[in-house]
C-alpha positions in Angstrom: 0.0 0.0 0.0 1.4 3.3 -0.9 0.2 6.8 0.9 0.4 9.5 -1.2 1.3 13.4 0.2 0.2 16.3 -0.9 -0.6 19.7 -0.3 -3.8 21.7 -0.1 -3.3 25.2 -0.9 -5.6 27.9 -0.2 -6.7 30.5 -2.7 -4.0 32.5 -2.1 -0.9 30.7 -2.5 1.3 31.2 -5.6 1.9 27.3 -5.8 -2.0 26.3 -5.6 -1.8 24.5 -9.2 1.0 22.4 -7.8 -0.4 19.5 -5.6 2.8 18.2 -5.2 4.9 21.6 -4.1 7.4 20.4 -1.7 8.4 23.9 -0.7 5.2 26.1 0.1 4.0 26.4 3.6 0.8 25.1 3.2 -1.0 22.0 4.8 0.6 18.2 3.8 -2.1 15.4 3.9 -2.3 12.0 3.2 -4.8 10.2 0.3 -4.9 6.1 0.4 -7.0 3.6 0.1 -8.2 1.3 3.4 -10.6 -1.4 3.5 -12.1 -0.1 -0.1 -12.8 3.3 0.8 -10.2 6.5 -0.3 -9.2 8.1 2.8 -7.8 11.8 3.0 -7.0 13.2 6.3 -4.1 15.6 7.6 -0.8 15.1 8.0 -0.9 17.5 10.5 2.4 19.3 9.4 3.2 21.8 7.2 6.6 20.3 6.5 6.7 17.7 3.2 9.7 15.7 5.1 7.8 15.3 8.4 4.3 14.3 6.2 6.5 11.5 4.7 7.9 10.3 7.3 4.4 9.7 8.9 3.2 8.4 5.6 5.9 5.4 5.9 5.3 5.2 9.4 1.1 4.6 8.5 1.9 2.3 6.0 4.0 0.2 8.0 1.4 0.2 10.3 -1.5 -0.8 8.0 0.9 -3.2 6.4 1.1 -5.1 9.8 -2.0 -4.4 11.2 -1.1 -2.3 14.0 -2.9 0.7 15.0 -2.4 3.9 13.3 -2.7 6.3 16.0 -0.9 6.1 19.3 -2.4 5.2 22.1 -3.9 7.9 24.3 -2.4 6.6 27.8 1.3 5.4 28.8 1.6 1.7 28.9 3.3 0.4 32.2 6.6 -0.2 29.9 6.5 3.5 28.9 6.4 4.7 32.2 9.0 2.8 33.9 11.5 3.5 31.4 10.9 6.5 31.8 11.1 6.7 34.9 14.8 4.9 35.0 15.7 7.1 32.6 14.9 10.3 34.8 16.9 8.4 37.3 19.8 7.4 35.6 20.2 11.3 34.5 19.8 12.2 37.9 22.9 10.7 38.8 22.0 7.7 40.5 24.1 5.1 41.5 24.8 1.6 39.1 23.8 -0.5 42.2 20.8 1.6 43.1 20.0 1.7 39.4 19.9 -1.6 39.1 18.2 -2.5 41.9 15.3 -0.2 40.7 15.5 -1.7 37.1 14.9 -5.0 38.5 12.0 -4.6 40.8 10.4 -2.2 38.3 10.2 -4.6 35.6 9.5 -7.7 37.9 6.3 -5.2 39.0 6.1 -4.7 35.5 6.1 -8.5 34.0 3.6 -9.1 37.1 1.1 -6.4 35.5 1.5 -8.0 32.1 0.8 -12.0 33.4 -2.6 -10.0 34.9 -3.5 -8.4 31.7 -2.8 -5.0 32.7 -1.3 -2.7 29.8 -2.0 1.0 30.6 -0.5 2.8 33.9 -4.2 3.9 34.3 -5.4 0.2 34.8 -3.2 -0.2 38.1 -5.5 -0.1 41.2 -4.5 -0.8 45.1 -6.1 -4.2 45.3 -3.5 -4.9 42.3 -0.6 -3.3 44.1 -1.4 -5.2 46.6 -1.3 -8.1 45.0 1.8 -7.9 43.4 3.2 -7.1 46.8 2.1 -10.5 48.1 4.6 -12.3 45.7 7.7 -10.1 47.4 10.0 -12.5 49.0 12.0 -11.4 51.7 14.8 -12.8 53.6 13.8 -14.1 57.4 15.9 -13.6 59.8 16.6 -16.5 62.4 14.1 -14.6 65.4 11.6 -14.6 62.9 12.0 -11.3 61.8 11.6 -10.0 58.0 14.4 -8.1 56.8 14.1 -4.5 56.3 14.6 -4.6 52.4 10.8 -4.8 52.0 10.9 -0.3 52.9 13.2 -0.2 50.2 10.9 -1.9 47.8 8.1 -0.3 49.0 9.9 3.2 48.8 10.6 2.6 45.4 7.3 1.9 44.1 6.0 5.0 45.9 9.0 7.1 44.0 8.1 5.6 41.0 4.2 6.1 41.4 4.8 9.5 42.6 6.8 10.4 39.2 4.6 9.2 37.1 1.9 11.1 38.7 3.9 14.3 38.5 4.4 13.8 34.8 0.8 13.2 34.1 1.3 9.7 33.0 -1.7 8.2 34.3 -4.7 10.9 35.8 -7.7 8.3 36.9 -7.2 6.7 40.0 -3.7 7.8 40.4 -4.5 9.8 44.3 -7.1 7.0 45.0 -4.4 4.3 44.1 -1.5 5.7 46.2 -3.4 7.0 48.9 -5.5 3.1 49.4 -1.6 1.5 49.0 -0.4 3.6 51.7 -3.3 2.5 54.2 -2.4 -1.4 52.8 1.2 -0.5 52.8 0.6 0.1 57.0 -1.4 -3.1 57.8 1.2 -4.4 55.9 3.6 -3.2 58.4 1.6 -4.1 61.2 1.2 -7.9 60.1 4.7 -8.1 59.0 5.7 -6.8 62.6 3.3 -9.5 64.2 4.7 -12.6 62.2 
């Protein structure tokens, strides 16, 4: 499949006779054909590089069957990447980093297994959950160790950036506010074992 660009000029451009005039400022758009039916719609751009770079990226996308806009909300994936990212440019350490990386994307491969894509999707019940399957080394009066804080504190950091950065709006303050009550009985019983 091939999508074609071209320009719509208004009345008053000096190029209007040229569809195909690379170099005007006018509107680039897109004309193909999709399940039988022509389709024209905006390339959004004035720029004739930019339009064909998103006409290549479309067809790939309608060669493949993907879908041809991006999705509205960050997957999980998204967000903790970009979360590390923030991280690693802040200067933190390769130990801490990599401590982060790993219980981020175990959180993260969790979500999947439950069929949960989108940041939004994440409740408390889920947190929860996935906080259940934490293992923790006992000590020999019984005692957890007290790496499950540190796991804890970095889900909250990580939650709290991606609230800050408006990756997920929904039930972000309900979320983290219900995980911080479960977070304390989860204190308490840990305490009593």
């Amino acid at each position: 499949m091939t999508i074609l660009v071209y320009t719509r000029h208004p009345i008053t451009c000096r190029k209007q006779d040229d569809r195909y005039c690379r170099t005007c400022d006018c509107p680039k758009w897109h004309q193909y054909q999709h399940n039988g039916r022509q389709v024209r719609e905006s390339a959004k751009t004035r720029s004739w590089e930019t339009a064909s770079k998103k006409a290549r990226e479309k067809e790939h996308n309608l060669e493949f069957g993907l879908p041809l806009e991006k999705p509205k909300h960050k997957t999980k994936t998204d967000a903790v990447d970009r979360y590390l990212e923030s991280k690693k440019a802040g200067g933190l350490g390769d130990s801490a980093y990599t401590k982060q990386s790993g219980l981020l994307k175990r959180m993260d491969a969790w979500f999947q297994s439950q069929g949960i894509l989108y940041l939004k999707d994440v409740t408390a019940d889920l947190l929860s959950d996935c906080r259940g399957k934490w293992e923790f080394k006992k000590y020999d009066d019984g005692q957890l160790s007290e790496s499950w804080k540190v796991h804890w504190a970095i889900v909250k950091s990580f939650f709290t950036h991606a609230h800050k950065f408006a990756l997920f709006r929904r039930t972000s303050r309900r979320c983290l506010t219900a995980s911080r009550q479960q977070a304390g009985r989860f204190n308490r019983s840990v305490k009593s074992k």
